[in-house]
C-alpha positions as CSV (number, residue, x, y, z in Angstrom):
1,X,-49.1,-196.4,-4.1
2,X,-51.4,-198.7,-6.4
3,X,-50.8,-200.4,-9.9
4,X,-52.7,-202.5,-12.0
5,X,-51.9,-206.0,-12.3
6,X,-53.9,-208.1,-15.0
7,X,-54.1,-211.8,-14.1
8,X,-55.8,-215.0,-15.9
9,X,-56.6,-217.2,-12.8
10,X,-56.8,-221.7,-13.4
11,X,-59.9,-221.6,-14.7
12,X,-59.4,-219.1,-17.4
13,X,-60.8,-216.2,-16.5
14,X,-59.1,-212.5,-16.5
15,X,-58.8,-210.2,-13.7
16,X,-58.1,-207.0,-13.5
17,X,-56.9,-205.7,-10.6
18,X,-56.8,-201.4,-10.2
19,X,-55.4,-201.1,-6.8
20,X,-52.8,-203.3,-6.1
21,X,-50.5,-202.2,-3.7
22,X,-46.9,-202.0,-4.6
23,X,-44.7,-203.7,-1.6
24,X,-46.8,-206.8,-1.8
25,X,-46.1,-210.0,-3.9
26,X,-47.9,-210.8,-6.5
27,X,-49.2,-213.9,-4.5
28,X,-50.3,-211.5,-2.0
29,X,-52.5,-209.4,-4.3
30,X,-53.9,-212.3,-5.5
31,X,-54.9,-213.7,-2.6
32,X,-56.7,-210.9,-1.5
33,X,-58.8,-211.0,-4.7
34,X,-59.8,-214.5,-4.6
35,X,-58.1,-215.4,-7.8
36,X,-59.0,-219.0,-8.4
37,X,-55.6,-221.4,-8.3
38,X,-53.1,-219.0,-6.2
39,X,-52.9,-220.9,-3.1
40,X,-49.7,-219.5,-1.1
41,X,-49.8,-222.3,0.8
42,X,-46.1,-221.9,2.7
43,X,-47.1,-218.0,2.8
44,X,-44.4,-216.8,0.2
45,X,-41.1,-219.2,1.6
46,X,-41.0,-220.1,-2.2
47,X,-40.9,-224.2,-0.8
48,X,-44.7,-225.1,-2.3
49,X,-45.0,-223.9,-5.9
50,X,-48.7,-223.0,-5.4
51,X,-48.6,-219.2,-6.4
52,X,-46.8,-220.6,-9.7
53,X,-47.6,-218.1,-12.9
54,X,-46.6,-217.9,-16.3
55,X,-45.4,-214.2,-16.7
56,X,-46.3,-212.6,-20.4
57,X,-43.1,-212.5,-22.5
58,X,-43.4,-208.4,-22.9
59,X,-42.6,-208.6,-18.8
60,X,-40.3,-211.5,-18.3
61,X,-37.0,-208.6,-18.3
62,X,-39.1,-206.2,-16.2
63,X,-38.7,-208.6,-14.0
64,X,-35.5,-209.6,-11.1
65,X,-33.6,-213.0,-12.1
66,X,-35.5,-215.8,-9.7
67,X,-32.5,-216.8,-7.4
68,X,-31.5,-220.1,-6.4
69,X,-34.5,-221.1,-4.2
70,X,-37.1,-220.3,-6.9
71,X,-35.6,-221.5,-9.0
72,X,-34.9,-224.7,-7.3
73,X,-38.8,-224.5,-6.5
74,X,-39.9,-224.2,-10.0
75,X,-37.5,-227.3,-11.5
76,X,-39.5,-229.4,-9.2
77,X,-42.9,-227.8,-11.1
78,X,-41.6,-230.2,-14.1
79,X,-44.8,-231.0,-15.6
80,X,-46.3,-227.2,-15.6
81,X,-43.3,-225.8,-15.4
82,X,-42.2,-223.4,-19.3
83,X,-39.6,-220.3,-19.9
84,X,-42.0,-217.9,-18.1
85,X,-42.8,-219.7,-14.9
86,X,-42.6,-217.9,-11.9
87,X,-43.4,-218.1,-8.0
88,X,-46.1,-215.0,-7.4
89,X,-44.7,-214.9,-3.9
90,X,-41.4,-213.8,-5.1
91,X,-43.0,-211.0,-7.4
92,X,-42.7,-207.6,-5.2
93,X,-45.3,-205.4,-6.8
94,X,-43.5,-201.7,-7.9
95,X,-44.4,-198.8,-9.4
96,X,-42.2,-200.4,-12.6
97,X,-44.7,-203.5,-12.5
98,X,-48.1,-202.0,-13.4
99,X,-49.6,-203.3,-16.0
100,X,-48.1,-206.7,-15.4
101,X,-49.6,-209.4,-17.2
102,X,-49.6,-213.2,-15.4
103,X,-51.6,-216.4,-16.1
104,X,-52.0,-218.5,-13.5
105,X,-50.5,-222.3,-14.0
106,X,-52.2,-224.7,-13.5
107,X,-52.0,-227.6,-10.1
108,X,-48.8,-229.6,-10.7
109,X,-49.0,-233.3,-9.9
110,X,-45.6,-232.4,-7.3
């Protein structure tokens, strides 16, 4: 199964995304696509912070509570880091998701 993800990548520019396969994380997907600023570069352990996104507020509750590892991740992301932040690798892509809306953050200085 496939769902449409639309993503902003660093440099501004919107992607649409039709076939996104559900199972996959978000940095996955994105990946895949060559959207500019996801970089993955621990391959989804949440320990980097280069997937980071800022999730549109009509999705944030769509969405499962980071846990403790993201969220440990993301408090390190201080000087990008807002409300809606969020590690793409810890996104599973499901049928509930399409649609989703993300920008991507851009490079912290971590």
């Amino acid at each position: 199964m496939s769902i449409t993800i639309n993503i902003t990548d660093a440099a501004g520019v919107p992607h649409v995304i039709p076939d996104a396969m559900t199972g996959i994380t978000l940095m996955e997907v994105s990946k895949q696509h060559g959207v500019e600023g996801v970089l993955g570069n621990c391959g989804g352990g949440a320990a980097c912070g280069t997937c980071h996104v800022y999730v549109d507020a009509d999705w944030l509750d769509r969405l499962p509570a980071s846990d403790a590892i993201e969220a440990d991740m993301l408090e390190m992301l201080e000087d990008t880091r807002k409300d809606n932040s969020r590690l793409g690798c810890q996104i599973r892509l499901a049928d509930a998701l399409d649609g989703l809306t993300v920008t991507v953050a851009p490079p912290s200085d971590y």
